[in-house]
C-alpha positions in Angstrom: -26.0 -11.6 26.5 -25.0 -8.9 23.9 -27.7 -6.3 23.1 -26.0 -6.2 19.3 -25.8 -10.2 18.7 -28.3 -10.5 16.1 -26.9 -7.8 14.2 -23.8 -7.8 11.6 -20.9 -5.9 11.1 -21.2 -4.4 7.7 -17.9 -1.6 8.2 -18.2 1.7 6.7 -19.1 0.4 3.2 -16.1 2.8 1.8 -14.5 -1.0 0.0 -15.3 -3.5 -1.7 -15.2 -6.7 0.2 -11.9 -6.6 2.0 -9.9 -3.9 0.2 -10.5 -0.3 1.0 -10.1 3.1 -1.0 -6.3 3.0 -0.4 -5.7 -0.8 -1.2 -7.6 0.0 -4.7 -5.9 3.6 -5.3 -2.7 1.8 -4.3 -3.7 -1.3 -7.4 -4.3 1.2 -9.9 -1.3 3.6 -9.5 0.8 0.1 -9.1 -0.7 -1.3 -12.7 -0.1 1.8 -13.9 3.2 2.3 -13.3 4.3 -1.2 -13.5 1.7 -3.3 -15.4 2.8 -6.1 -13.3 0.2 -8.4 -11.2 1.8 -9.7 -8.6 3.5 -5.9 -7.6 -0.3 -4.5 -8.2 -1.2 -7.5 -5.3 1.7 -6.0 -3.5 0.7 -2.8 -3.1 -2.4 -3.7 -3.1 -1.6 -5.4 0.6 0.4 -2.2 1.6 -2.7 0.4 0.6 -1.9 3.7 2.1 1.2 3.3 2.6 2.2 2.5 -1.0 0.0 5.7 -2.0 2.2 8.3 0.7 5.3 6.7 -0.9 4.0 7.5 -4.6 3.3 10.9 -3.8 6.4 11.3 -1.9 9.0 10.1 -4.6 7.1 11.0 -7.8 5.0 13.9 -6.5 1.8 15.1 -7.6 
């Protein structure tokens, strides 16, 4: 018997829905740069990681 059971989950409430602040940063530097949908659902997917590689090639 879990103490917690009749609570839910809500996260950290720093998303919306499933995406977080990276996935969303990530989607408007990607439609930015590309105005393309399905690489804006790309990096989307990737988040953070696709952020770290902006700033890395193209800088600040």
């Amino acid at each position: 018997m879990a103490i917690f059971s009749d609570k839910k989950k809500r996260g950290c409430g720093c998303g919306i829905g499933s995406f977080g602040i990276g996935s969303i940063l990530a989607m408007i530097i990607s439609w930015t740069s590309w105005h393309s949908i399905l690489w804006t659902l790309f990096h989307g997917f990737l988040g953070w990681f696709y952020v770290i590689y902006y700033l890395i090639v193209y800088g600040f």
